[in-house]
C-alpha positions, 0 to 999 in steps of 0.5 A: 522387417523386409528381410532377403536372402543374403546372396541375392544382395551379393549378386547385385551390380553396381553400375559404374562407368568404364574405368579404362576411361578415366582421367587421373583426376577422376581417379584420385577423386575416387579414391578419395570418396572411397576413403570417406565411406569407409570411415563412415562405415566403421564409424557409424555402426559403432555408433548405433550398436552401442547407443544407450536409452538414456531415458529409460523409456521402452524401445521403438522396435522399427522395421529393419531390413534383413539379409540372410548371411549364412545358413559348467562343471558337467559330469560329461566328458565333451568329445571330438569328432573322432570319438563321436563317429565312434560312439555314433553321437553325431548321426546326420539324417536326410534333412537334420543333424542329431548330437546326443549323449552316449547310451552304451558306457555302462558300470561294467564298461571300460573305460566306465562312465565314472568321470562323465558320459560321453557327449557333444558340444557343438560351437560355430566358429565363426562369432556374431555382432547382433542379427535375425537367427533362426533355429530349426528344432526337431527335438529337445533333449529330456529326461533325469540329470539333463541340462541342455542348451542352445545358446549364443556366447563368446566362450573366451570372453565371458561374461564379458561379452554377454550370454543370451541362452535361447533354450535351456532346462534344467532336469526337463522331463523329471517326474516332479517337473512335468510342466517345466518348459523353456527358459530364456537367460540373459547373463551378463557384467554389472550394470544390465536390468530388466526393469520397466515395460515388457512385452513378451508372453513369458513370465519372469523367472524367478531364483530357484527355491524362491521367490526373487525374480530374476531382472537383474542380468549380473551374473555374480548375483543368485549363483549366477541366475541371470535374468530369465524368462520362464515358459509353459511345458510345451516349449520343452521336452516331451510335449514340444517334440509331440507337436514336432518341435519348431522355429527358433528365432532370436532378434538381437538388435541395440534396441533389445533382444526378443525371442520367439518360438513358432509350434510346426504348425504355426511358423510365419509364412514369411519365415517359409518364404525366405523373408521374415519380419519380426514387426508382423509376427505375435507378441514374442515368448521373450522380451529383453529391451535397452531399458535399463541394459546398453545391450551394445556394450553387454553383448557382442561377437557371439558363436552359436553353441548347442551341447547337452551337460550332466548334472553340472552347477545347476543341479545341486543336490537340493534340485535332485532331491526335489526332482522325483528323479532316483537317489541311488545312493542310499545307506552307507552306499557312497555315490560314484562320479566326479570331483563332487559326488552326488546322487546326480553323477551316481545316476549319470554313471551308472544308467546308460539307458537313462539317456535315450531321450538325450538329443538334439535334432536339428534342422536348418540354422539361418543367420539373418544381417540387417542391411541399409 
């Protein structure tokens, strides 16, 4: 794909002659064509964007052209700017930004950490229709009780409006876990698979503690599992911070949604330059075709969230238990934390220093939209 940055197409002139020379004629027949485009405009993408493949065959990911548009029941407590500042979870660097979870509320602190640790979520405010996103990531958070995430989703319409989770792991980093890497998440209403031809380097995940894979996208379907694929250990945690993390980046189009992840020493020179294309680029870490998903109909006006929960849905006793990760409460020594007291939100609570891994770092965010 030919992909230019998104200012100089908003710089570009269109030539049109003096309009202090026209006649009234000329300008009702403007108007007029005006009126026609803007139709077309509006009516013609909806179109395209919610266009099914019918016949089931695997899609034809042609060329696009780009333009660049603009640079769960946690044991956390997601705090606002002020409170951030205060507990220094947000520090800016030269070239990045970090959101990390709190290290210093400890058992003796008060306020204590026995209702949740301190963290961040952070989510764009403005909501995106399909695109090129492209994710500069110096570090992934790790370590016991962690489950982050950077993600795309319409928080006050889901899953109705889709879910598309472009790294995630649950407990990366647990001494029973040292090869757990990326997942990429697909969550959706009923009626979007992920059946048929595939062309991705990942694998298919399966349901934890079985052996089901995940291709059906209905969240009401194996605890909400998703459809997921599953990655190797450098794609998360320790050894992808070792080789200084990478590019993120997330073609989301009617034909499907590929994701890709580049090593430092390996991003495209197209990305470098400012025009990525997608059709040169190696075969990708994910592949989500319309096979069997209308992905215009499942997925749409989308923000970018990035946040660190603790413990949460995914991390159910039996998880922790097989993590390697410590079992505090032991005995008749009843565990801290939370609505639900489990041996995951007793650890959250009372090991501050548990947490230093526990960030994010991130660089530059860009935001590719197709042009005609």
């Amino acid at each position: 794909m030919d992909y230019q940055p998104y200012e100089r197409k908003s710089q570009e002139k269109a030539r049109w002659y003096d309009a202090r020379s026209w006649t009234r004629r000329t300008w009702a027949g403007v108007i007029a064509a005006i009126l026609v485009v803007v139709v077309v405009a509006i009516a013609v993408p909806v179109v395209i964007v919610t266009k099914r493949n019918s016949e089931g065959r695997y899609p034809d990911y042609v060329r696009l052209n780009y333009s660049l548009h603009e640079v769960s029941n946690g044991h956390v407590h997601y705090v606002d700017p002020d409170y951030a500042a205060t507990y220094n979870l947000t520090p800016t660097l030269t070239d990045s930004v970090i959101i990390k979870v709190d290290t210093s509320v400890g058992p003796s602190s008060t306020p204590d950490a026995s209702t949740g640790r301190f963290s961040v979520r952070l989510e764009s405010k403005r909501q995106y229709n399909q695109g090129l996103f492209l994710f500069d990531v110096k570090h992934s958070p790790f370590g016991c009780a962690t489950w982050p995430a950077l993600w795309l989703v319409d928080p006050s319409h889901w899953p109705g409006h889709g879910e598309i989770d472009i790294m995630e792991a649950v407990n990366p980093g647990a001494p029973s876990f040292p090869d757990l890497g990326n997942s990429a998440v697909l969550h959706t209403t009923p009626g979007c698979r992920m059946g048929g031809k595939r062309n991705m380097t990942g694998s298919i995940a399966t349901v934890p503690f079985s052996t089901t894979q995940t291709t059906d996208c209905d969240s009401t379907l194996h605890n909400n599992a998703g459809c997921g694929v599953s990655s190797g250990p450098e794609t998360f945690g320790p050894a992808f911070n070792a080789a200084g993390g990478g590019i993120m980046a997330v073609e989301w189009r009617a034909e499907g949604i590929r994701i890709w992840q580049f090593t430092r020493a390996a991003i495209p020179a197209d990305i470098k330059a400012g025009n990525p294309d997608p059709s040169v680029w190696p075969v990708p870490l994910a592949d989500f075709p319309n096979t069997q998903c209308d992905v215009g109909a499942h997925f749409r006006n989308a923000s970018i969230v990035a946040n660190i929960d603790l413990c949460g849905d995914a991390m159910s006793e039996k998880m922790w238990s097989a993590s390697g990760c410590p079992t505090p409460c032991v005995g008749n020594r009843e565990c801290v934390g939370g609505w639900t007291k489990t041996n995951c939100t007793d650890f959250v609570a009372n090991n501050p220093q548990a947490f230093a891994n526990a960030y994010w770092e991130f660089g530059e965010f860009q935001i590719y939209q197709a042009s005609s």
